[in-house]
C-alpha positions in Angstrom: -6.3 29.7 144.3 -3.5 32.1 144.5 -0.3 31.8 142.8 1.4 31.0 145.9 -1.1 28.1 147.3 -0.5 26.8 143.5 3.3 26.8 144.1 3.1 25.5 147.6 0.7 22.4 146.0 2.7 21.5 143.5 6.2 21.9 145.6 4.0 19.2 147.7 3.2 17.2 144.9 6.3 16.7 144.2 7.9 15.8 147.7 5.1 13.6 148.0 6.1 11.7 144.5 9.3 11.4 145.5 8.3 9.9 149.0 6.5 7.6 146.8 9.6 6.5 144.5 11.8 6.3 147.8 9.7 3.9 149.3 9.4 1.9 146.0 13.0 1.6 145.9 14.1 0.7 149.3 10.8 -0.9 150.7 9.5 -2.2 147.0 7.5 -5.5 148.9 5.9 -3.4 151.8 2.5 -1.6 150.9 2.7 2.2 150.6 -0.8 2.5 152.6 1.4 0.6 155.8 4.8 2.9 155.4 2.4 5.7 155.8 0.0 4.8 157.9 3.5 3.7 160.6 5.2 7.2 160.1 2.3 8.9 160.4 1.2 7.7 163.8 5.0 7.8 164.8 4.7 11.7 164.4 1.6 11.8 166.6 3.3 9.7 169.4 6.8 8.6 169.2 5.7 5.8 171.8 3.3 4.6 169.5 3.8 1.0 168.3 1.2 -0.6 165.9 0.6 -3.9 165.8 -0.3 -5.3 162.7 -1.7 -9.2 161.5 0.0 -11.4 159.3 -2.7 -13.7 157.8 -1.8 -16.5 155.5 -3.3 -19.7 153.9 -2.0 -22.7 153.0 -3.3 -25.8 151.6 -3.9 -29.0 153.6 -0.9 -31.5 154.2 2.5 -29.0 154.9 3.9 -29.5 158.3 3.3 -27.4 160.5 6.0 -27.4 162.5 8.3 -26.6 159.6 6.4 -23.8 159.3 5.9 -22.7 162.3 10.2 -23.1 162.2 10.0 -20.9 158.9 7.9 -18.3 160.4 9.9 -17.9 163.6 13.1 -17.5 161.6 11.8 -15.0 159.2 10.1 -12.7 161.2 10.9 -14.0 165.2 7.2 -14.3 166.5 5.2 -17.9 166.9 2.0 -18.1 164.4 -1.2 -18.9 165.9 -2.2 -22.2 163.6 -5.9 -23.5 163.3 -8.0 -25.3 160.3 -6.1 -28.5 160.9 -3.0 -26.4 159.8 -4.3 -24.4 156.7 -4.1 -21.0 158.7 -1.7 -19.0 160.0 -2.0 -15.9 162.0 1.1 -13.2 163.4 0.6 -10.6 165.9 3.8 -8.2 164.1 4.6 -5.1 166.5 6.7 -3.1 164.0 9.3 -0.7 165.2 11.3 2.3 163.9 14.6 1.2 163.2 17.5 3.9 165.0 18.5 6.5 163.0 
């Protein structure tokens, strides 16, 4: 490898480590693969808009509707609940927020 493909991987290396602390830092609860993943295909196609499932489950006995109440307040879309109210499943469309 020649000394400049050495200096243009490590100068890439680096941008890509800081990438990595950035998104720690101001997205520290979202998975790095995801971020990623989202700008990614928002490069190929600015149109694109993933959509992406939210799968939890519960134990038996919580109310469902207080969940369902929980889950529309927090993230503003209607779970699909089955298993006599042990499952609970999110179609998320995620967007880019204006710059």
């Amino acid at each position: 490898m020649s000394v400049q493909a050495e200096a243009a991987t490590q100068d890439i290396q680096i941008k890509y480590t800081e990438f990595q602390k950035s998104c720690k830092n101001i997205l520290p609860k979202v998975d790095q693969k995801l971020i990623e993943e989202f700008l990614f295909r928002q490069q190929e196609d600015s149109e694109f808009k993933p959509r992406f499932s939210l799968e939890v489950n519960t134990t038996e006995g919580l109310d469902t509707q207080k969940m369902r109440d929980l889950i529309w307040n927090k993230i503003g879309e209607l779970p699909v609940i089955d298993y006599n109210g042990t499952y609970y499943r999110i179609e998320h469309t995620l967007r880019r927020s204006p710059t």
